[in-house]
N, C-alpha and C positions, 0 to 999 in steps of 0.2 A: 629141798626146803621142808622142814617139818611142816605138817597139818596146822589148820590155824585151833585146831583146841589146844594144840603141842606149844604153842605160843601162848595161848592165855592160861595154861596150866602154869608155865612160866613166871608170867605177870601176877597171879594170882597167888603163886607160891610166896611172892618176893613184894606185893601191895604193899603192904606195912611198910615195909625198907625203903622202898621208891617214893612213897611221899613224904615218909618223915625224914630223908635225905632232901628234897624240896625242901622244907620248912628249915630244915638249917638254911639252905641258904636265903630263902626268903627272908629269914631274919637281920641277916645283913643290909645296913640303910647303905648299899650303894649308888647312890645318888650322883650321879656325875658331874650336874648343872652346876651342884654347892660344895665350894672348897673344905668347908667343915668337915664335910664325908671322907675324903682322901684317902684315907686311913682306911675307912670301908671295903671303899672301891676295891683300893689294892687285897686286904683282907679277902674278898668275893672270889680275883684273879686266883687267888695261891688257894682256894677251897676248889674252884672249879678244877685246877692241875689235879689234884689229888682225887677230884670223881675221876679223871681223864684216864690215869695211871692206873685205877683200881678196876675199871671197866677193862682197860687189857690195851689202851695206846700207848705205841713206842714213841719214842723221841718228843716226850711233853715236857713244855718249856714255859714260863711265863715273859715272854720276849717285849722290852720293855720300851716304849716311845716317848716321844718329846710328852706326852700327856701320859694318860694310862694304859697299862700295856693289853696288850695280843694275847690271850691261850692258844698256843698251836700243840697240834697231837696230830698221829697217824697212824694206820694200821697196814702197812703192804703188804697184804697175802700175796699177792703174784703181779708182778707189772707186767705180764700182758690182759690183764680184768682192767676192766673200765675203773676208772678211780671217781669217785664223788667225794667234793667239797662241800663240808655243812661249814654254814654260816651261822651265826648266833649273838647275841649280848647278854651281858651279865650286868650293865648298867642298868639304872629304872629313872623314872619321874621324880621331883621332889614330889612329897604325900599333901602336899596344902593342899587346900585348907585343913586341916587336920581335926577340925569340929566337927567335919561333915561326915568322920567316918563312922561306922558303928561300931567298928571294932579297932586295936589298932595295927595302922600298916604294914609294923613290921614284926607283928606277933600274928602269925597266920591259923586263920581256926576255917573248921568245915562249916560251912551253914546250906540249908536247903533251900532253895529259891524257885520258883515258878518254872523256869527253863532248866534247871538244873535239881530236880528231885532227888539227884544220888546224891546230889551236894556241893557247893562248890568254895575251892580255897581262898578265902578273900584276905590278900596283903597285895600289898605294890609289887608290881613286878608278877604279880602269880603269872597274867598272860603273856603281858609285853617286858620282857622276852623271855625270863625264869625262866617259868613252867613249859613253854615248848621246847627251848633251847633242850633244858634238861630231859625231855622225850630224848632225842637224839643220843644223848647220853647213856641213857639205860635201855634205849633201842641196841648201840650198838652192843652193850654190855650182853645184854640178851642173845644178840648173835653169837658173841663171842662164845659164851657159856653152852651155847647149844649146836655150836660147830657149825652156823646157817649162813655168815658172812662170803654174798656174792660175791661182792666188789671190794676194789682197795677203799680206806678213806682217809681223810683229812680232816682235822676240827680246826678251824679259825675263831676263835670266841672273844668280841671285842668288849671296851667296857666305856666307848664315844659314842654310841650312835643315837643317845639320845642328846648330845650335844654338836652333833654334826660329822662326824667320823672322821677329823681332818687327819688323824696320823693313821689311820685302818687304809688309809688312800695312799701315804708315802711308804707304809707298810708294805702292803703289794706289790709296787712299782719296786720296790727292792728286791721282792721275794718271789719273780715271776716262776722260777724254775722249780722254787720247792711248793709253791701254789699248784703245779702243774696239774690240770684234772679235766676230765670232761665234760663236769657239770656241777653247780653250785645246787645246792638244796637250802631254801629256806623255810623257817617255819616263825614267822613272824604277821602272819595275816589271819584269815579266818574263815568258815565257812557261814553257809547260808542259814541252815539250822541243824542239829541234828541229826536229823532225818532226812536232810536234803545235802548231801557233804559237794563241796564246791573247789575248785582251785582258782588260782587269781594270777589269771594272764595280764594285768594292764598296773602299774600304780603311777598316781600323780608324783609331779615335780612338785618343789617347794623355791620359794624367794621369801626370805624372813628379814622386816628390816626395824629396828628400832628408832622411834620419833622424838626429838625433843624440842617445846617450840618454848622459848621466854620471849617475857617481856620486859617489863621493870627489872630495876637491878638488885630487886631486893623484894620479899612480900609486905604488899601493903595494906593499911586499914580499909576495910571494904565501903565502910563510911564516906570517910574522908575523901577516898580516890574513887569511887565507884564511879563509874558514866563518863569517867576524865582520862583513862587508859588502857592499853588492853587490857583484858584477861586471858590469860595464854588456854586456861581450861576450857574458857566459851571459844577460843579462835578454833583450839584443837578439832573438839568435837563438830564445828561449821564445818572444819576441810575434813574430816574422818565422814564428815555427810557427802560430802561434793563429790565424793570418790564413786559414789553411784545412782544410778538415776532410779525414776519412780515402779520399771520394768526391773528392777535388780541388777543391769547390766553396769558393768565397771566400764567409770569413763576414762581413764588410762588412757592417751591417745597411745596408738597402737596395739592397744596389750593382746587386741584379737588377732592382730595381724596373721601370728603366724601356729592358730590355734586350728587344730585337724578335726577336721568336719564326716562326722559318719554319715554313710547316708541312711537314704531309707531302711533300707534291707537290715541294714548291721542293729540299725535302732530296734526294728521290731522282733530281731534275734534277743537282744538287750532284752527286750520286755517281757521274755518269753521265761525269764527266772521268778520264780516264786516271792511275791511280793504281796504283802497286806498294807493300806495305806491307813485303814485303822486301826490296826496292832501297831505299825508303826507310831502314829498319835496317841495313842494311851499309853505306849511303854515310854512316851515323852513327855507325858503329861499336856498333852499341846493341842487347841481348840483350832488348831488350821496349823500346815505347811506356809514355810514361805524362802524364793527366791526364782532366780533368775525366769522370768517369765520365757514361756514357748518350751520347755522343758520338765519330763517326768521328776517326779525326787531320784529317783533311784542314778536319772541320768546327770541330777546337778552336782551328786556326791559323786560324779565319777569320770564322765566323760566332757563337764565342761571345769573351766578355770573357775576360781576366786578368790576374791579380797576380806579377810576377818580381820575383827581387834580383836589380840588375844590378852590384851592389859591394858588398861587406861587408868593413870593416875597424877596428883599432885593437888598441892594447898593441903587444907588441914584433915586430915579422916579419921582422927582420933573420936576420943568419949565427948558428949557435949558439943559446945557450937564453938567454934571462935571465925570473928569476921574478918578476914587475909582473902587480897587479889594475890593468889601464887605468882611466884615470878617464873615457875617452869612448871611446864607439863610435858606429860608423856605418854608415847601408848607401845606398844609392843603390835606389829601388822605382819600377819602372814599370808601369802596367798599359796594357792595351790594350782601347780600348772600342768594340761593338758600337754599330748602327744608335739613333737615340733617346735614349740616353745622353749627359751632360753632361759636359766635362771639366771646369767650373768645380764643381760638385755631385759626381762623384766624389772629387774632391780634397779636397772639405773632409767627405766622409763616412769618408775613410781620414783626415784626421786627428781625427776625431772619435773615431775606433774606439781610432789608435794611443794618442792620450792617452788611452782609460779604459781598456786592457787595461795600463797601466804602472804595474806595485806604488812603494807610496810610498818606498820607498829609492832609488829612483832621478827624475832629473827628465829630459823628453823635448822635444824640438824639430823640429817637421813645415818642413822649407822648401818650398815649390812651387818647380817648375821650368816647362818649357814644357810646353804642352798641346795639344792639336788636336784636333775633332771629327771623327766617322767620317762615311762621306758613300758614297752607294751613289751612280751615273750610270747614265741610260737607254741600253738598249742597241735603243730603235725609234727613235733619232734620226739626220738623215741624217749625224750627225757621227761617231757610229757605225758605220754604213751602209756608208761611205767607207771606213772603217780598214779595217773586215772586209773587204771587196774589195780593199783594197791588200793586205793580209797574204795573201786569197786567190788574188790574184794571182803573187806573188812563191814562195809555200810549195806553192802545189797544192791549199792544203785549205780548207777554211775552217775562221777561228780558234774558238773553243770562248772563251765569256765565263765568267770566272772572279772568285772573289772575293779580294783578298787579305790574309795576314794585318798587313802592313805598314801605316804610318803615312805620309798626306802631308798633315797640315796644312795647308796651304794649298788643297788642293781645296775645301774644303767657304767658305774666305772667298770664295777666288773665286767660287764660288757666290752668297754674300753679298752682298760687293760688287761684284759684275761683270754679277749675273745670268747668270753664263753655264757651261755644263756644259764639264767635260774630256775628252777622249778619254787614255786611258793605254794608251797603245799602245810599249809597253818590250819588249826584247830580252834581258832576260836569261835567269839561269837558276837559282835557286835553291840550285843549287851552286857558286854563284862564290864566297862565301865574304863575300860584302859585312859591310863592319864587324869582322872577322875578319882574323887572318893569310890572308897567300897569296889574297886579294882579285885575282880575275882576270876579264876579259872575253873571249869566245868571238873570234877573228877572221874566222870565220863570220858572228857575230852582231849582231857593228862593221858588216861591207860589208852583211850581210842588211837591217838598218834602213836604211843609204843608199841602198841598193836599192826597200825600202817605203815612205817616206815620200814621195818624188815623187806615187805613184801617189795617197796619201791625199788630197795637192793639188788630183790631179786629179778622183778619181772627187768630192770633198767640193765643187768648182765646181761637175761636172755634175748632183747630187743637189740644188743650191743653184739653178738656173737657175728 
């Protein structure tokens, strides 16, 4: 394996290259959520084939599903080396609100920011998933170029997972044998800071369901009818209250039922990561925390469940006033689910809940959305082993395993159907703002993963012999 200055000699020769290859494709609004995009989407798939092809993978495809398709690619130096599967997306969020951004989302520029003095890339998509995804890219391109490729690889690079991965799932189950690999690499998460590099053994499940509750058969004068029927808006928001008590705890019957309880030990292991409770409030702007009562922050974003609105609307919201009881409202409710927990079983115990807390003037409608189960990964496996010494290598320190509050769905099929565990070994930072205006990636953080990822090739062969 080259020396790691033989690696940033590398990197450094070819900076330019590697991020203004980012910025094309960040420029692409592929947006998966909104059909308008379409066109994007697919555009993103056929630019990623072409980094895949030109980094030096054989048999790259753009392999095409009921929705949008798969980039697959591969590299077999030898099938007896351990093969590693990276994971990736090239889909992003839509950018709304679109006022809030400073710049815009899909014209990507450097700014310097507090945490990020070298600089960092702020468009949609730079962290979740671009920007790491394409580490990988120009990791392996790098290897190739420099004759340092341990192991075989595999690229899977989807363009659903921000709308739930439903064909990345029938993809697989089709493709178990040319999937075939020892281990999944992703980089879709983050570390702790900088200076503290972390991997993330645990993420939550999701249950996402959409609400619609009417009343009248039509909107009414607020005059007129006020006091005399419901309003689907005030019912709404009464049962989006009911949903939890005055300690934060969600009153879902069952929903704890079958939620994994750490003990002591494990907790004060948890506690033992680097955490400020006032930097975390100031970089929130926030005069107090708040949730699930008997629980640290760090432990409510991660090792317990919850219930959020993530949209609430209906009646009038335009410019000015007009007085209308809505005949429908709505809210968009996601929760996040802890170890043991079912996303098919919590979905239908919140719609079980929503229809019996719904008084009879009004009628109610639970749609499911996409789901994903939580999925915790070993951190004594040598695929683990490997990251931790790549990140130790590269950082100075060794990384600190952490849990996260985030959702990846797809870890736990993989698991499923693949039999096979992930390494989530992501670069970002918690402050990037993913999913949010002003969505950026550290430029540290970019060349930091192209920097690590070599090394995880290496030490994951040696640990593999």
């Amino acid at each position: 394996m080259n020396s790691n200055s033989n690696i940033n000699a590398y990197i450094e020769t070819h900076k330019d290259r590697f991020l203004n290859e980012l910025f094309d494709i960040l420029r692409i609004p592929s947006v998966s959520a909104d059909p308008k995009y379409k066109n994007d989407v697919i555009k993103t798939a056929d630019a990623i084939k072409e980094k895949l092809i030109a980094a030096g993978a054989d048999k790259v495809e753009v392999c095409p599903t009921a929705g949008y398709p798969i980039v697959y690619g591969e590299k077999i130096i030898d099938p007896k080396l351990p093969t590693v599967l990276v994971y990736g997306h090239y889909d992003v969020q839509p950018a709304d609100p679109l006022e809030l951004w400073t710049s815009g989302p899909f014209e990507p520029v450097i700014k310097k920011t507090d945490l990020h003095p070298q600089g960092a890339i702020f468009a949609r998509g730079a962290c979740d998933d671009k920007g790491q995804m394409y580490m990988h890219v120009k990791a392996f391109e790098l290897m190739m170029q420099t004759g340092t490729l341990a192991c075989n690889v595999k690229f899977m690079i989807e363009g659903e997972e921000e709308v739930g991965s439903t064909n990345l799932a029938i993809f697989v189950k089709q493709n178990k044998e040319r999937l075939r690999a020892d281990v999944i690499l992703i980089s879709d998460t983050g570390i702790i800071a900088n200076d503290t590099p972390s991997i993330c053994v645990g993420l939550r499940g999701l249950s996402y369901v959409e609400v619609e509750v009417t009343g009248p058969n039509r909107d009414l004068h607020s005059g007129l009818y006020g006091g005399a029927v419901a309003n689907p808006i005030n019912i709404l928001c009464e049962m989006i209250a009911k949903m939890k008590d005055d300690k934060n705890h969600i009153t879902i019957p069952g929903f704890y039922d079958d939620v994994e309880v750490l003990s002591a030990e494990e907790r004060a292991e948890m506690a033992k990561a680097p955490f400020s409770l006032d930097a975390y409030k100031k970089a929130l702007d926030l005069s107090d925390i708040h949730g699930e009562e008997g629980f640290t922050t760090n432990e409510r974003n991660s090792i317990r469940p919850t219930l959020d609105v993530n949209g609430i609307w209906g009646g009038y919201t335009g410019e000015g006033a007009k007085t209308v009881i809505a005949s429908k409202a709505y809210a968009k409710i996601s929760m996040r689910l802890v170890p043991h927990q079912n996303s098919d079983k919590i979905t239908e115990l919140f719609k079980n809940y929503f229809e019996s807390i719904a008084p009879k003037s009004v009628k109610v409608k639970v749609t499911p959305h996409h789901g994903g189960e939580p999925v915790v990964t070993p951190s004594t496996s040598p695929a683990y082993k490997a990251a931790s010494m790549a990140m130790e290598t590269t950082y100075g320190k060794k990384p600190v395993p952490v849990r996260s509050g985030g959702s990846i769905p797809i870890v736990a099929m993989f698991k499923s159907e693949l039999g096979l565990d992930s390494v989530l070994m992501g670069f970002g930072l918690d402050s990037d703002a993913i999913h949010s205006p002003n969505e950026h990636y550290g430029v540290f953080n970019y060349f930091k993963g192209i920097e690590t990822i070599p090394y995880f090739y290496k030490y994951f062969a040696d640990l593999k012999k």
